[in-house]
C-alpha positions as semicolon CSV with decimal commas, in nm:
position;residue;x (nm);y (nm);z (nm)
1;X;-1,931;-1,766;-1,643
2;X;-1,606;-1,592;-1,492
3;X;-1,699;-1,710;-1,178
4;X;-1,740;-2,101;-1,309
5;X;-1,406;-2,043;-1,464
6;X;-1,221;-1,959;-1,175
7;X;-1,349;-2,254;-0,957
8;X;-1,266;-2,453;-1,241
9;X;-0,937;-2,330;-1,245
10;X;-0,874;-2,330;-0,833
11;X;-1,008;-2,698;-0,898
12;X;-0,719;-2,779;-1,116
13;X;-0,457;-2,646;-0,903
14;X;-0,593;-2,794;-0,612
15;X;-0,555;-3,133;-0,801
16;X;-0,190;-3,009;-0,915
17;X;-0,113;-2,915;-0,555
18;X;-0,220;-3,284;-0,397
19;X;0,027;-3,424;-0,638
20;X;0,314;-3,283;-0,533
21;X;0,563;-3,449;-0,376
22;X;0,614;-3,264;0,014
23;X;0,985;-3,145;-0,171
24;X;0,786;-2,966;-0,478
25;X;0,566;-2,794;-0,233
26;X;0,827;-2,650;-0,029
27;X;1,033;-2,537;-0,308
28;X;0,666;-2,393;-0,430
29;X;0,638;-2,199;-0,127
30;X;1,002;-2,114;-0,172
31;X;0,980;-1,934;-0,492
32;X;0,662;-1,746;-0,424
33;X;0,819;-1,640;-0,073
34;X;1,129;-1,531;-0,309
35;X;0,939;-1,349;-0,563
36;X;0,732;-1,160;-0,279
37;X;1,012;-1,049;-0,131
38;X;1,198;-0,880;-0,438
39;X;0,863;-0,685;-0,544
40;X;0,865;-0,552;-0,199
41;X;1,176;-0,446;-0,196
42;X;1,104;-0,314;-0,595
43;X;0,840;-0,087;-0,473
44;X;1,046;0,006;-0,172
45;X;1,309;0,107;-0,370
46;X;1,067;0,292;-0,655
47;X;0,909;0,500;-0,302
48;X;1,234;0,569;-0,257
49;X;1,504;0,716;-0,515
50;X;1,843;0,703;-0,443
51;X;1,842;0,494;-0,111
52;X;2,095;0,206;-0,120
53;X;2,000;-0,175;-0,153
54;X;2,100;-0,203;0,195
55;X;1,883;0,103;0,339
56;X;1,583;-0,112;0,090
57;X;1,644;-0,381;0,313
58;X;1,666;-0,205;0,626
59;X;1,347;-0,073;0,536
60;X;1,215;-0,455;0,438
61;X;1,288;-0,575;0,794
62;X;1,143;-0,231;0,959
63;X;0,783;-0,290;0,786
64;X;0,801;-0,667;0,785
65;X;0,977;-0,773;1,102
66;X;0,926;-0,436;1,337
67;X;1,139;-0,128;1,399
68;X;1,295;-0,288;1,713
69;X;1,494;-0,566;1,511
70;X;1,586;-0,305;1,193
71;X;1,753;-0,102;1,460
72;X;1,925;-0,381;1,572
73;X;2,085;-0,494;1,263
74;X;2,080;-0,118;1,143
75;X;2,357;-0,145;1,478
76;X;2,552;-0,425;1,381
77;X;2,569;-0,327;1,045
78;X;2,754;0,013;1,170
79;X;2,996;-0,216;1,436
80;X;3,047;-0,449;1,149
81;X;3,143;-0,237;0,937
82;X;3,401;-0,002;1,150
């Protein structure tokens, strides 16, 4: 029954998505992109206490994006800023 339910269900939003206009589905995308995002950087910030937003972010870019480019704006963030 559960299972029937969720095909049922994935049916409907299938039929949802197809509707959608090519602008709906990007701004779609958009928001669940968006809302990924700030519960990563929730539960970054929860593993660690105390650490500024911008060390969260820093952090972000290391896991998501590699350790090479988080050094690099890590950098420019330090020339920037003097």
């Amino acid at each position: 029954m559960a299972f029937e339910s969720f095909l049922s269900s994935e049916s409907i939003r299938i039929d949802l998505a197809r509707k959608m206009t090519v602008a709906e589905r990007f701004e779609g995308m958009c928001s669940l992109t968006n809302r990924e995002v700030c519960h990563s950087k929730r539960t970054i910030a929860k593993a660690n206490p105390g650490i500024s937003q911008q060390e969260v972010t820093l952090i972000f870019i290391e896991i998501h994006h590699g350790k090479e480019l988080a050094d690099k704006v890590r950098k420019y963030l330090v020339e920037r800023d003097s």
